[in-house]
N, C-alpha and C positions, 0 to 999 in steps of 0.2 A: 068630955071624953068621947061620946057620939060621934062631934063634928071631927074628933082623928080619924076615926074608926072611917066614917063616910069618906072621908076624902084617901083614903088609902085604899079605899074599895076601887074608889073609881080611879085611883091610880094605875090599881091593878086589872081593872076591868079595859082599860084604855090600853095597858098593855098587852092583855090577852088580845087585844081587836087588832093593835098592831101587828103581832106576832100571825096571828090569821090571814089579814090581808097580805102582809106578805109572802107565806106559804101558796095562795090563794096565786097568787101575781107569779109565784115562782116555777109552780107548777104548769099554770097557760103557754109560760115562754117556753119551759122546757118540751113542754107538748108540740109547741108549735115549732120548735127548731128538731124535734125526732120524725114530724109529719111530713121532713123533706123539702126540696125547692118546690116553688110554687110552677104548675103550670105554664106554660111558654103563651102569650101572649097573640102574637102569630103563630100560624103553622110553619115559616120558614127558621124561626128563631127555635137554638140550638136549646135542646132542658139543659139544666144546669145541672151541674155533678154534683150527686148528695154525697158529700164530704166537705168537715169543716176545718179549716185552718185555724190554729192554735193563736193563741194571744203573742204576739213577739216581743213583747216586753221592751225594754227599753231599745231604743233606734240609735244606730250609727253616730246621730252628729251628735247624742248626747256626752258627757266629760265620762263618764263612770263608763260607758260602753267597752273600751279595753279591760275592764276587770270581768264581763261577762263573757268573753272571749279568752281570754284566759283562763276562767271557769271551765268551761266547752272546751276548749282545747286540751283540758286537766280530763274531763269526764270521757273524752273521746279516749284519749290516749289508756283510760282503764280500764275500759269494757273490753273482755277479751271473746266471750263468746260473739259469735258471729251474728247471730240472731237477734240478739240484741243491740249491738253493733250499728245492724241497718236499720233498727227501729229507732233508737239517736241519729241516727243520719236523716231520717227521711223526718225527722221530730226537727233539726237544725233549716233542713232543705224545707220546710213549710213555715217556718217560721222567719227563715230571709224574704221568702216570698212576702208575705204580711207585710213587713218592716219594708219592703222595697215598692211596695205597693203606697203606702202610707207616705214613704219619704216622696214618692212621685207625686204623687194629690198636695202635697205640701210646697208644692215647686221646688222640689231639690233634685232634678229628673238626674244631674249624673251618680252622684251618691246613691238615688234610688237603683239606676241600672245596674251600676256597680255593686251594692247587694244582692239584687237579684240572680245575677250571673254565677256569682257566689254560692249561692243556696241552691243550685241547678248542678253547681259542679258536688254536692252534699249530695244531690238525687245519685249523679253517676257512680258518686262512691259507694253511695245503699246499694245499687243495685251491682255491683261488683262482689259485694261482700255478699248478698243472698245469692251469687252465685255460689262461692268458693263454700257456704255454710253447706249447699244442694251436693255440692262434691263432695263434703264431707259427710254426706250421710242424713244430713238432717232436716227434718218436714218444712221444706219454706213454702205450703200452700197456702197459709193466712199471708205470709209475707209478701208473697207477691201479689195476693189481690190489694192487699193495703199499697204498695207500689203501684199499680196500677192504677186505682183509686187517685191515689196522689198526684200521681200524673198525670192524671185527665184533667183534676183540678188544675195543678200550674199550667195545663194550656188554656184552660177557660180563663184563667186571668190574667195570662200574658197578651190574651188576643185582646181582651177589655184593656188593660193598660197601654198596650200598644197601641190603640186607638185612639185617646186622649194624649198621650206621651208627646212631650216637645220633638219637634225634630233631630236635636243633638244627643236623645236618647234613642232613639229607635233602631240604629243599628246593633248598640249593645242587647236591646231588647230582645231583637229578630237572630242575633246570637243564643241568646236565653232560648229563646222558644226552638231553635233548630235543636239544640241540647237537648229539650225535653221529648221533641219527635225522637230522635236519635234514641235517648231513655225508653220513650215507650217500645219501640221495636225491639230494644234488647230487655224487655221486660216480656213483652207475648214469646220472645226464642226463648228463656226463663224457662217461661211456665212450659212450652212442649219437649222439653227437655226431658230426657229420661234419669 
């Protein structure tokens, strides 16, 4: 009977250790992903934008991808207030970004752009609808700095993908990115709007 007893101890004991180190391990990462980008290396190299882009879940060339888009095109089509509205938009526009980042690194650079561009034209529709929410009346100050935010990020990453990017994508790229300048400027008129 003992030798039950023993060995369920240290079953359990191994599980507690388990359970620890990974609280342990979970807690560092998250620490260390709230403590921001790290430092710029050089003094001419740009900080990086503390903002993090969302998991994009399943990419473009996989089969299932039309039923997550149909998904999205169901949730877009329901959200009626505004506010929330642009916070699905700029939640779709960060997550094409991801997915067209990933699809590039994977050498599928026109799919990639093509995404991308996509999820840029989700930015102009956020920031249209936190207009029209601001004429209606209602507080878009979190909003727009989140847009703002957001924005700075898709240009920190279009300028990195741009860089690496085949040649046969970099036009759509340099599309993307003009989008997002164009974005950010109607995103600072936004904000000093009365």
């Amino acid at each position: 009977m003992e030798g039950k007893e023993e060995k369920m101890r240290k079953i359990f004991l191994g599980l507690l250790l388990m359970i620890f180190v990974s609280l342990i391990l979970g807690k560092t990462t998250l620490a260390a992903t709230q403590a921001g980008p790290l430092k710029a290396a050089s003094p001419t190299a740009q900080p990086k934008v503390n903002y993090s882009l969302p998991y994009p879940g399943i990419l473009p060339d996989h089969p299932l991808y039309s039923l997550k888009m149909l998904r999205d095109r169901l949730v877009d089509f329901l959200i009626r207030d505004p506010l929330k509205k642009a916070e699905f938009l700029i939640l779709m526009a960060d997550k094409r970004l991801g997915a067209g980042k990933t699809l590039i690194e994977s050498q599928k650079a026109d799919l990639g752009q093509t995404t991308i561009n996509k999820g840029e034209n989700y930015l102009l529709r956020a920031i249209e609808t936190a207009r029209l929410a601001k004429e209606q009346g209602k507080d878009t100050s979190g909003l727009t700095e989140k847009l703002e935010s957001s924005i700075a990020k898709h240009l920190e990453v279009l300028g990195e993908v741009l860089q690496k990017a085949p040649e046969q994508a970099k036009p759509g790229l340099q599309n993307a990115l003009k989008n997002s300048r164009k974005g950010y400027q109607r995103v600072l008129e936004l904000k000093t709007q009365k």
